[in-house]
C-alpha positions in Angstrom: -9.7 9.8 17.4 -8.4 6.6 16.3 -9.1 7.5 12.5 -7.0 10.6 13.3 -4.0 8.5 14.7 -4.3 5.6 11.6 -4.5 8.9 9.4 -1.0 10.1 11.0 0.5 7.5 11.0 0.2 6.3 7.4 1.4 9.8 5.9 4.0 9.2 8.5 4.9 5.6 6.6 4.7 7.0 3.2 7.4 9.8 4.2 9.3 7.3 5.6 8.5 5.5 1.9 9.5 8.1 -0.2 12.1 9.3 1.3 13.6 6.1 1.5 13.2 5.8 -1.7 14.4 8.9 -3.3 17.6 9.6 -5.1 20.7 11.6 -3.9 19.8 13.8 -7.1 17.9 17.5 -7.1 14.9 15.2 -8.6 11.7 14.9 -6.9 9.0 12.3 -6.3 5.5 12.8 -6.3 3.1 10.7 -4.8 -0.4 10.0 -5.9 -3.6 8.6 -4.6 -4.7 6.0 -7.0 -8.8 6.6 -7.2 -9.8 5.6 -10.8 -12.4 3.1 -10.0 -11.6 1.3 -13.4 -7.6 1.5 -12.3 -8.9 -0.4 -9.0 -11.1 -3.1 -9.7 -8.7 -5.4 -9.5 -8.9 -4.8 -5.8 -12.2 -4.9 -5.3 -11.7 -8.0 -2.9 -10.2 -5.7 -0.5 -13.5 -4.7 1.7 -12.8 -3.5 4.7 -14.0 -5.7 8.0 -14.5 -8.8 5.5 -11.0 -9.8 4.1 -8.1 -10.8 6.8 -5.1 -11.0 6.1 -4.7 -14.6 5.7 -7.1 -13.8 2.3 -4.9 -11.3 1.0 -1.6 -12.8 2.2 -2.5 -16.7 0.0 -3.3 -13.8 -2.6 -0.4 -11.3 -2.4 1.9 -13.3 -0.9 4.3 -12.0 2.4 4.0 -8.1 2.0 7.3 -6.1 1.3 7.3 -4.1 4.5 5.3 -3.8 7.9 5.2 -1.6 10.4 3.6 -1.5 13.7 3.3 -4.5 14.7 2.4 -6.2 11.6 -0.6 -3.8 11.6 0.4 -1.7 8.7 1.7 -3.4 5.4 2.7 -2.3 2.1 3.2 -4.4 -1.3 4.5 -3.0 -3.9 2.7 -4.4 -7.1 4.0 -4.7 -10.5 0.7 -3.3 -12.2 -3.1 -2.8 -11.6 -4.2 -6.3 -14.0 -5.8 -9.5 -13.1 -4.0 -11.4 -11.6 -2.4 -8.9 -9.4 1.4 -9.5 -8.6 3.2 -8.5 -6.5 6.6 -7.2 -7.4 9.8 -8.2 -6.7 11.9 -5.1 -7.0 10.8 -1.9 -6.1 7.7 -0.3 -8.1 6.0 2.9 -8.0 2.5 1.4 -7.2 2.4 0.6 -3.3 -0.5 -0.9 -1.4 -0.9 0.3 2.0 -3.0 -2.1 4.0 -4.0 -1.0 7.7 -5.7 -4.2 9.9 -7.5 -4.3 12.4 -7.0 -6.4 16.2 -9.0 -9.0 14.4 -6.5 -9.0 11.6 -9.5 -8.3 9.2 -8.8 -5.3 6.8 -9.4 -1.9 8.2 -8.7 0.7 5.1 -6.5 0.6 2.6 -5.1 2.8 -0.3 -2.9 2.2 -3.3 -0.6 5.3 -4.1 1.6 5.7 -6.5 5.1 7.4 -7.1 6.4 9.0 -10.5 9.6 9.4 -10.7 11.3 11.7 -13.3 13.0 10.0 -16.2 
């Protein structure tokens, strides 16, 4: 049940993502589940139940946005290279971290948005 409501809620957050980011144009945006296992290496540090966020906030630094409570985060990332950095303007490649009461990683995805040139 709670995977259900974690599930919800972070299709709810990437909405909330896109639409904010989407033009006032006919365009669209499409989003994309990053799952290339060479693409993600560089976030192999990212298990779930053994990172916290102190980890992967000396490593990413404060997160862009955060929802919930702090419990959901998102950092949008320059590209997928070692060492990861984390951008400073909007990008189309978006971490989602979810944590758990112990503030030790839960899940997380990276998605990406394409938008039309």
């Amino acid at each position: 049940m709670m995977n259900d409501r974690v599930r919800f809620r972070i299709a709810g957050l990437l909405v909330a993502l896109l639409t904010a980011c989407s033009s006032t144009s006919t365009s669209t945006t499409t989003i994309e589940r990053v799952t290339n296992p060479d693409e993600l290496k560089p976030l192999a540090f990212l298990s779930a139940g053994e990172v916290s966020r102190r980890d992967i906030e000396a490593r990413l630094g404060v997160p862009w946005s955060t929802y919930e409570e702090r419990r959901i985060v998102i950092y949008h990332l320059n590209q997928l290279a070692e060492p990861i950095r984390r951008a400073e303007r909007n990008s189309n490649l978006h971490l989602v971290i979810v944590y758990a009461k112990d503030d030790r990683v839960q899940r997380w995805s990276l998605v990406q948005t394409d938008r039309p040139k």
